[in-house]
N, CA, C and O atoms as a printed pandas DataFrame, in Angstrom:
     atom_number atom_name residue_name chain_id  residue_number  x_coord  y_coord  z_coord
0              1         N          UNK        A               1   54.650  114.858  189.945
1              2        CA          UNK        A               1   55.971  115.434  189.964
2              3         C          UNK        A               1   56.874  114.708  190.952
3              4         O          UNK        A               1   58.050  114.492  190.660
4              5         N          UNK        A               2   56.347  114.325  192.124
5              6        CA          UNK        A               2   57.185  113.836  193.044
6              7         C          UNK        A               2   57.279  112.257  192.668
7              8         O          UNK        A               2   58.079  111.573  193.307
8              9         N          UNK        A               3   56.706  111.821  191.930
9             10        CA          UNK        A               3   57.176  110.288  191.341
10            11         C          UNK        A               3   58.409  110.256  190.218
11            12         O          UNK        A               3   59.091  109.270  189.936
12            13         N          UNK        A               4   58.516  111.592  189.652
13            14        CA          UNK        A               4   59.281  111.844  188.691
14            15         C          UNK        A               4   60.581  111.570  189.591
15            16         O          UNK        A               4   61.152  110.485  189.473
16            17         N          UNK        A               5   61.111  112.647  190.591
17            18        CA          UNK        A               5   61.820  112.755  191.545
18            19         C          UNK        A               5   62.586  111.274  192.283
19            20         O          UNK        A               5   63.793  111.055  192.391
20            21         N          UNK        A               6   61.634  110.549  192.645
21            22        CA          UNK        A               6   61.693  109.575  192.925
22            23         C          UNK        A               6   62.421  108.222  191.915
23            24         O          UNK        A               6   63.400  107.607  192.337
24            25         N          UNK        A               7   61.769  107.895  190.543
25            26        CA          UNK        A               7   62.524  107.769  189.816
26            27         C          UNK        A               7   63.565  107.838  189.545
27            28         O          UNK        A               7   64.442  106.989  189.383
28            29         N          UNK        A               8   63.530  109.297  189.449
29            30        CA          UNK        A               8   64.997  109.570  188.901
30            31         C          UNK        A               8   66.206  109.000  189.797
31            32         O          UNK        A               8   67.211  108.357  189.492
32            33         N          UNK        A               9   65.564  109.637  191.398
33            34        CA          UNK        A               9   66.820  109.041  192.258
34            35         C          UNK        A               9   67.252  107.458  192.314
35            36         O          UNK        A               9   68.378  106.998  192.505
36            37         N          UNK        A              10   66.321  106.934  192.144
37            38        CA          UNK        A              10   66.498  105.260  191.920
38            39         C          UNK        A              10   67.304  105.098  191.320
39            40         O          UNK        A              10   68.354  104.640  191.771
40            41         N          UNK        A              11   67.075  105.521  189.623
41            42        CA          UNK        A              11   68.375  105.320  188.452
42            43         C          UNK        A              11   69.205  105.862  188.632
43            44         O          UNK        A              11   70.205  105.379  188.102
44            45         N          UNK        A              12   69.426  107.100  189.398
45            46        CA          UNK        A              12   71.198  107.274  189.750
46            47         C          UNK        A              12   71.208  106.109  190.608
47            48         O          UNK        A              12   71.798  105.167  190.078
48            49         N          UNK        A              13   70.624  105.797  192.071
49            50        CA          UNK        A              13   71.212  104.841  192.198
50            51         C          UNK        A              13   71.801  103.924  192.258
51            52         O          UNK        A              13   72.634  103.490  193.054
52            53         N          UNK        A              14   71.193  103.445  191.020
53            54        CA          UNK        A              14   71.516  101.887  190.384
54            55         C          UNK        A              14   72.941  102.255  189.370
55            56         O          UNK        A              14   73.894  101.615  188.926
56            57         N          UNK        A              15   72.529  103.442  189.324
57            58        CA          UNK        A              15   73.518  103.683  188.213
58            59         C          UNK        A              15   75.137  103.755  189.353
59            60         O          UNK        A              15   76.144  103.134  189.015
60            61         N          UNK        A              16   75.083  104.794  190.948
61            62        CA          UNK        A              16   76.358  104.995  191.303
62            63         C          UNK        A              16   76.739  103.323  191.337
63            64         O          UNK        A              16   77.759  102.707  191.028
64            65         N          UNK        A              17   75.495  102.930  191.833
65            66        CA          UNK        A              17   76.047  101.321  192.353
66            67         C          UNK        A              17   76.747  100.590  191.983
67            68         O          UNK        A              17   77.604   99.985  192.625
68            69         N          UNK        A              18   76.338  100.480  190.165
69            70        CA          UNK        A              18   77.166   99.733  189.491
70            71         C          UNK        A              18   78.488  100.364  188.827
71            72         O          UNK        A              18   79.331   99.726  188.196
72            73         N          UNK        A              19   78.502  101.647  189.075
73            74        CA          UNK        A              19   79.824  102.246  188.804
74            75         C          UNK        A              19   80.988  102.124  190.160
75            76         O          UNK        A              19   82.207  102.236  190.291
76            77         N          UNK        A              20   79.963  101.866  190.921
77            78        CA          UNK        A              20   81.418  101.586  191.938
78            79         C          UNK        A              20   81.783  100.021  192.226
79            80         O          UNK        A              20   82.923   99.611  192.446
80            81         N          UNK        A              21   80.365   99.066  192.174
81            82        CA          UNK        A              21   80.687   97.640  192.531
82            83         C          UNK        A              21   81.552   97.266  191.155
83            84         O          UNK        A              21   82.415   96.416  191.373
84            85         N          UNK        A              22   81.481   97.759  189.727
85            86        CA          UNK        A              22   81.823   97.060  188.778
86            87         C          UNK        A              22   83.576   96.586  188.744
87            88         O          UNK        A              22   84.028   95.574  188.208
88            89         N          UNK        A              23   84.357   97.661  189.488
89            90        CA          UNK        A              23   85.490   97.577  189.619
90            91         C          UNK        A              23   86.090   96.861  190.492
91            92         O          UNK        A              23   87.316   96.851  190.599
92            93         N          UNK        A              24   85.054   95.962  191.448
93            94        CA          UNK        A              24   85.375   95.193  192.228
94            95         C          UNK        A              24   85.307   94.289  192.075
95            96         O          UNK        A              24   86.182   93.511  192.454
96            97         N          UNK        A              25   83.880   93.786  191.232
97            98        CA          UNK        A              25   83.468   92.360  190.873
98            99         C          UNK        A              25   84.536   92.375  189.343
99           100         O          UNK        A              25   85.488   91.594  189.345
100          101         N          UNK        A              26   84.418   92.854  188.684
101          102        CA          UNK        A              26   85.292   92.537  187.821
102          103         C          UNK        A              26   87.156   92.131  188.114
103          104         O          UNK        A              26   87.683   91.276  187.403
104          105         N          UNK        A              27   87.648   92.572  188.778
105          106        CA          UNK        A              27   88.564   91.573  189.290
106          107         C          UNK        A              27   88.509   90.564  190.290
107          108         O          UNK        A              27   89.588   90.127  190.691
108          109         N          UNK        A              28   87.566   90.161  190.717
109          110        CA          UNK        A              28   87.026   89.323  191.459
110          111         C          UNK        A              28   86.817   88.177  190.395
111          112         O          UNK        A              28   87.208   87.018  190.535
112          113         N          UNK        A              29   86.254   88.598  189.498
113          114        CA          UNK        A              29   85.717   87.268  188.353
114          115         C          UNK        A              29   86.992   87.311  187.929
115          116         O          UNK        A              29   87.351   86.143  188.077
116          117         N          UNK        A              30   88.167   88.079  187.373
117          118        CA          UNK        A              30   89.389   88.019  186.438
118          119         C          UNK        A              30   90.147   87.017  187.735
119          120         O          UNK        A              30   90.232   85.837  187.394
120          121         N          UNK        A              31   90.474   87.197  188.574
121          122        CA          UNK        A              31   91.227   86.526  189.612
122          123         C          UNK        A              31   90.819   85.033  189.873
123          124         O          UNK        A              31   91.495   84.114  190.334
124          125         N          UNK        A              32   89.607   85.058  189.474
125          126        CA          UNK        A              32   88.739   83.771  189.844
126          127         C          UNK        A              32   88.673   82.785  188.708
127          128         O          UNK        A              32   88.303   81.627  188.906
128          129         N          UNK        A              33   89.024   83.225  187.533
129          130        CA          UNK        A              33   89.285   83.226  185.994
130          131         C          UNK        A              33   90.654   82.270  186.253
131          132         O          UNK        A              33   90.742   81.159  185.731
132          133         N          UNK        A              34   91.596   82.769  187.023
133          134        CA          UNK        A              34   92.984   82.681  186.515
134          135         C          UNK        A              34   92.942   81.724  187.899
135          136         O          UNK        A              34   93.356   80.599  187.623
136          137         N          UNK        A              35   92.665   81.822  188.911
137          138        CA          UNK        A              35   92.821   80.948  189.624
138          139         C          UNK        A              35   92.194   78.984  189.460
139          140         O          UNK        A              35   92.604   77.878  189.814
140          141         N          UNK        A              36   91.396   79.374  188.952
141          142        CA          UNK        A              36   90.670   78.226  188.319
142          143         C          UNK        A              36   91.597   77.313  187.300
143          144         O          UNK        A              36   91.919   76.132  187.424
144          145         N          UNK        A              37   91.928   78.275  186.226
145          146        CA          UNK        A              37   92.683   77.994  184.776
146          147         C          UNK        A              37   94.016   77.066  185.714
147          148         O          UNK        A              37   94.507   76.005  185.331
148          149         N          UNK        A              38   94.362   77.758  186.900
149          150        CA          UNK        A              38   95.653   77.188  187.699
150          151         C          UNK        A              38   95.494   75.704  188.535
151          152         O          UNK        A              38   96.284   74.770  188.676
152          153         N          UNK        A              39   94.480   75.868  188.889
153          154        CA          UNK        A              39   93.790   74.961  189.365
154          155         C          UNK        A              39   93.895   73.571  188.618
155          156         O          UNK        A              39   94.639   72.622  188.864
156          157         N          UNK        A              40   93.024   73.711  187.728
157          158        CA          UNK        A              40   92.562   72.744  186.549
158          159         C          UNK        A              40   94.154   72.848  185.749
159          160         O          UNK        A              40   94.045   72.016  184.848
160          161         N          UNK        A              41   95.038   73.233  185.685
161          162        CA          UNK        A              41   96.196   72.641  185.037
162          163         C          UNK        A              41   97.386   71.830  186.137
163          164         O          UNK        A              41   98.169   70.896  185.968
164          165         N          UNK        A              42   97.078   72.659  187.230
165          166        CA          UNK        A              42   97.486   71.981  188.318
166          167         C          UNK        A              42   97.250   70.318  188.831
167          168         O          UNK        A              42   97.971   69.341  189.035
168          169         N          UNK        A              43   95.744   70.661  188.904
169          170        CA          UNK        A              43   95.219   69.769  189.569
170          171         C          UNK        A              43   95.346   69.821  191.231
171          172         O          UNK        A              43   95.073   68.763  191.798
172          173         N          UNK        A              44   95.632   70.655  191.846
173          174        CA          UNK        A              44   95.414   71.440  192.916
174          175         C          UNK        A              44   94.350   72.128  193.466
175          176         O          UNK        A              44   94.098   73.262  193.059
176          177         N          UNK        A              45   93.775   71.673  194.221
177          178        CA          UNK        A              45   92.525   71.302  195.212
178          179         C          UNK        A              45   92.617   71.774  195.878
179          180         O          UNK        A              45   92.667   70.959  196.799
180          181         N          UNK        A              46   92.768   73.354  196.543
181          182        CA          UNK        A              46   92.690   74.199  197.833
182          183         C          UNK        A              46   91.817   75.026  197.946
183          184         O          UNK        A              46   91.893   75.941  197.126
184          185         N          UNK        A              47   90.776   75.082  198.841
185          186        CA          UNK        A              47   89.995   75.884  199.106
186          187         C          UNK        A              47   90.739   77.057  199.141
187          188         O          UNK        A              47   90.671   77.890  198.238
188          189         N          UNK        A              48   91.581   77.203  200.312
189          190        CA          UNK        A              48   92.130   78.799  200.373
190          191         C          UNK        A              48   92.745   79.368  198.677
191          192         O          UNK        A              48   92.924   80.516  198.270
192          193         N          UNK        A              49   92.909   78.290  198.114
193          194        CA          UNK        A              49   93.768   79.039  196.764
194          195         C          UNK        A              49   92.861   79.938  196.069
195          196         O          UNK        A              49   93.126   80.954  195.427
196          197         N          UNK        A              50   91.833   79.426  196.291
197          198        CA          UNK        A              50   90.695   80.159  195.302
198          199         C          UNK        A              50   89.965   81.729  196.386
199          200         O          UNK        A              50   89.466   82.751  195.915
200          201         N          UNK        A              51   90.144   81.415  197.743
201          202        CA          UNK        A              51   89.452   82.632  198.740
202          203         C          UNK        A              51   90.931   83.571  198.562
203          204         O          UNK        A              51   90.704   84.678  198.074
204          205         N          UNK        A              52   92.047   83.367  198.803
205          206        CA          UNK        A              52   92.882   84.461  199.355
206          207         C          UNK        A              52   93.358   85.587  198.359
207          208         O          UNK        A              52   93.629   86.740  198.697
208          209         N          UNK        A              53   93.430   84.993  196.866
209          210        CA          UNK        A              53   93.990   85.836  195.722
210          211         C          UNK        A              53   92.992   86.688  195.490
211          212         O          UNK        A              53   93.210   87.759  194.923
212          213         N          UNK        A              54   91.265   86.171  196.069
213          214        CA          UNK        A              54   89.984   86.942  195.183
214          215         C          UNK        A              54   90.354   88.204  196.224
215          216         O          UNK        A              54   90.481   89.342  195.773
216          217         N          UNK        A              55   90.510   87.929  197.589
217          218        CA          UNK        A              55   90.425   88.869  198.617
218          219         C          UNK        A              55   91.926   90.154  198.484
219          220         O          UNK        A              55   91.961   91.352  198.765
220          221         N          UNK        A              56   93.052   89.166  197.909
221          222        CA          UNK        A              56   93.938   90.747  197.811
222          223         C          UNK        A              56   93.698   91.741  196.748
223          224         O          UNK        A              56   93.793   92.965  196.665
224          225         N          UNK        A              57   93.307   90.653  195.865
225          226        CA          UNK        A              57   92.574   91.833  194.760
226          227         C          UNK        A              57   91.846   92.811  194.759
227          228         O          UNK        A              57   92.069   93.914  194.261
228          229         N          UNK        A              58   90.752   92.374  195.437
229          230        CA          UNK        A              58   89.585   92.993  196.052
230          231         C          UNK        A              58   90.205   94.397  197.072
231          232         O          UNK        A              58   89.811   95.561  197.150
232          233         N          UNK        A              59   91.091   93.818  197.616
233          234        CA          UNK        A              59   91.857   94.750  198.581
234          235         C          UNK        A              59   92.459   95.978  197.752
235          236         O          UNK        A              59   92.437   97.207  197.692
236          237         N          UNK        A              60   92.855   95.165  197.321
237          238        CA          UNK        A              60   94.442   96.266  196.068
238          239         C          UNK        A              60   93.022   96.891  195.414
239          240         O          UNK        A              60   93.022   98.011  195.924
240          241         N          UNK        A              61   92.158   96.837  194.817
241          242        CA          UNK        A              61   91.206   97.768  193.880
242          243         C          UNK        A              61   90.629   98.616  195.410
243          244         O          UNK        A              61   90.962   99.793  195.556
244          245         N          UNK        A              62   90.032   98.138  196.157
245          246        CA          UNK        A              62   89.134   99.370  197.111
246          247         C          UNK        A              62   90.611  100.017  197.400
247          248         O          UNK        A              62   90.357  101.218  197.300
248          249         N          UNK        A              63   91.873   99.925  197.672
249          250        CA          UNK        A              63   93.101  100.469  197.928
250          251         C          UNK        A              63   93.287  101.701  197.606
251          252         O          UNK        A              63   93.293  102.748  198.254
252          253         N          UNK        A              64   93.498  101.336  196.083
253          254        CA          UNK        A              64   93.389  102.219  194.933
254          255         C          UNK        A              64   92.349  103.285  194.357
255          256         O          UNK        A              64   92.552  104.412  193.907
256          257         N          UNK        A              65   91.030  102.475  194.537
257          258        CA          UNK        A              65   89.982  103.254  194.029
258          259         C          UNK        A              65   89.407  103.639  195.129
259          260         O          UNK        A              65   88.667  104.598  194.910
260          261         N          UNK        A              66   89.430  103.165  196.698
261          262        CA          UNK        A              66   88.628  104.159  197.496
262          263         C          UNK        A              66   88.308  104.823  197.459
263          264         O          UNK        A              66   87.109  104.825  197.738
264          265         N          UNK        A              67   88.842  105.946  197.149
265          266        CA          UNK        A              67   88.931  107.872  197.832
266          267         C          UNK        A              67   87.916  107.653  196.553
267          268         O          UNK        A              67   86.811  107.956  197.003
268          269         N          UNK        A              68   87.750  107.238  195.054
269          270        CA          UNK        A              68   87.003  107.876  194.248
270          271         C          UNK        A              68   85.870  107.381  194.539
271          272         O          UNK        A              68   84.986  108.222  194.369
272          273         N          UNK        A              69   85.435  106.264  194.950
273          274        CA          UNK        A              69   84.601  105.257  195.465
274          275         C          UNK        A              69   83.137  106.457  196.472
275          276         O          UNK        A              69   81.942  106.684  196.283
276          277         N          UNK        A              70   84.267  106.937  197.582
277          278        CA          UNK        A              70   83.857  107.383  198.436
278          279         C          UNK        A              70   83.430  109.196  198.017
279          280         O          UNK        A              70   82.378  109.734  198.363
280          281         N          UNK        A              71   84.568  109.887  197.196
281          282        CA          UNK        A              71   83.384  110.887  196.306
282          283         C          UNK        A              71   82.595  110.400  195.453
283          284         O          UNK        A              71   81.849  111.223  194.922
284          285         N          UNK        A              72   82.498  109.370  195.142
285          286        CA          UNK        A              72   81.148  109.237  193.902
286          287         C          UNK        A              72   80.120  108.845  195.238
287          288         O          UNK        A              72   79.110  109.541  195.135
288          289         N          UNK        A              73   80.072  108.225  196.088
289          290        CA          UNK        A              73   79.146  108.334  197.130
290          291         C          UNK        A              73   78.750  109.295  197.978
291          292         O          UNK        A              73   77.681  109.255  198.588
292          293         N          UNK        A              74   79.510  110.123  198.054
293          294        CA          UNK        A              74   79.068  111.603  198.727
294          295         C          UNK        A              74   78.710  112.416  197.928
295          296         O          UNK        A              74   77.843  113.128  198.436
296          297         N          UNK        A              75   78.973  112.737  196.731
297          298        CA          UNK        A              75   78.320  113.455  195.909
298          299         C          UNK        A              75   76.834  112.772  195.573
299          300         O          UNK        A              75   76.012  113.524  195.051
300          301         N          UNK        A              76   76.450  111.426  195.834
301          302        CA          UNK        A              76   75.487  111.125  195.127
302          303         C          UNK        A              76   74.616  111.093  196.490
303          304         O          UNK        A              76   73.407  111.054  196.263
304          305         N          UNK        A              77   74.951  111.101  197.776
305          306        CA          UNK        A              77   74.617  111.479  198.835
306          307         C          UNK        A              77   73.964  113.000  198.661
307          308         O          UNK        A              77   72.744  113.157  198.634
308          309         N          UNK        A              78   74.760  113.932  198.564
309          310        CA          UNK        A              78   74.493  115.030  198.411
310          311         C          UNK        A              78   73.639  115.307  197.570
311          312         O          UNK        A              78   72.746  116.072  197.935
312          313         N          UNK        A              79   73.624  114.946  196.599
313          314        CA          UNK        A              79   72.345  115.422  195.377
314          315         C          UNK        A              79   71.113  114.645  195.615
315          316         O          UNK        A              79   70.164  115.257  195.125
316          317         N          UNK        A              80   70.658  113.265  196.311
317          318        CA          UNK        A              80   69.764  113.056  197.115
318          319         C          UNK        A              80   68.910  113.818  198.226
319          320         O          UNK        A              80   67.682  113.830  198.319
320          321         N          UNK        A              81   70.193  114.691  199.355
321          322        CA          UNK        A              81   69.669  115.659  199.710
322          323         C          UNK        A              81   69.201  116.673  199.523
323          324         O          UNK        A              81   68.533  117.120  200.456
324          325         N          UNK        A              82   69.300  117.401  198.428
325          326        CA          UNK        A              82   69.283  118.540  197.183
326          327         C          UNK        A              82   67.961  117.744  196.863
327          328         O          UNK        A              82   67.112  118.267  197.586
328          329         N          UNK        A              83   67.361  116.719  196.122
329          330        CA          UNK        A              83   66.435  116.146  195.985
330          331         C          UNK        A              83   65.112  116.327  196.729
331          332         O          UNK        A              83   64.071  116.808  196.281
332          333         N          UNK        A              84   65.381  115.795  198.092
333          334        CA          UNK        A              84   64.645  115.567  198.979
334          335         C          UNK        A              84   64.278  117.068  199.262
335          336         O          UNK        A              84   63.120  117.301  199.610
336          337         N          UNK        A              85   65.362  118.327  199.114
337          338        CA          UNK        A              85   64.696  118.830  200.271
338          339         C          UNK        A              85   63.952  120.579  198.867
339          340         O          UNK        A              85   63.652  121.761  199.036
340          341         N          UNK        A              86   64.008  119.620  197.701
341          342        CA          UNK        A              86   63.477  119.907  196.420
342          343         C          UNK        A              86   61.921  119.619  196.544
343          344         O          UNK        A              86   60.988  120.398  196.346
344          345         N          UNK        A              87   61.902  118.529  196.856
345          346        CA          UNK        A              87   60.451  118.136  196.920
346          347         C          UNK        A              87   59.670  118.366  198.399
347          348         O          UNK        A              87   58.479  118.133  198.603
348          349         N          UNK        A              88   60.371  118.736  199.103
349          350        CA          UNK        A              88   59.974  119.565  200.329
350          351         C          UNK        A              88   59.280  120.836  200.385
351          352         O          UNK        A              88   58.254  121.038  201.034
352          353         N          UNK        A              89   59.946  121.751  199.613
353          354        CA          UNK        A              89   59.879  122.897  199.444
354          355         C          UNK        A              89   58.540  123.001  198.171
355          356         O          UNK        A              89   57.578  123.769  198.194
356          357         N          UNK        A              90   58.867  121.992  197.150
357          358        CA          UNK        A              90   57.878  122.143  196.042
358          359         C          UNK        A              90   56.430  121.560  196.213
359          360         O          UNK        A              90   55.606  121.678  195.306
């Protein structure tokens, strides 16, 4: 029973994880997409061109999506503890 438990908490894991990293890396790759495409038509060679646009993006999404970021992590906090103190008792 307590491997069941265990399990399970893993796959939420993996699961909050990629519900919260996905919104980050995905404009990270779209920014990195378009910076490139600029690049290569350019022909413009700047390191910073390619670090500073990935980073406001990155900024502007945790900006925006924080606060939900941070309840989908406390709730999934919380039901870990609910978990744990499940298999305590059982």
């Amino acid at each position: 029973m307590q491997q069941t438990y265990a399990l399970d908490i893993a796959r939420q894991a993996m699961q909050v994880s990629i519900m919260i990293l996905l919104p980050i890396l995905s404009v990270a790759l779209f920014v990195g997409v378009l910076v490139s495409v600029f690049q290569a038509l350019t022909q413009v060679q700047e390191m910073t061109l390619t670090f500073v646009p990935k980073m406001i993006g990155v900024g502007l999404v945790m900006t925006i999506m924080g606060s939900w970021m941070i309840s989908t992590l406390v709730s999934f906090t919380v039901l870990c503890f609910h978990q744990i103190g499940r298999v305590g008792a059982g």
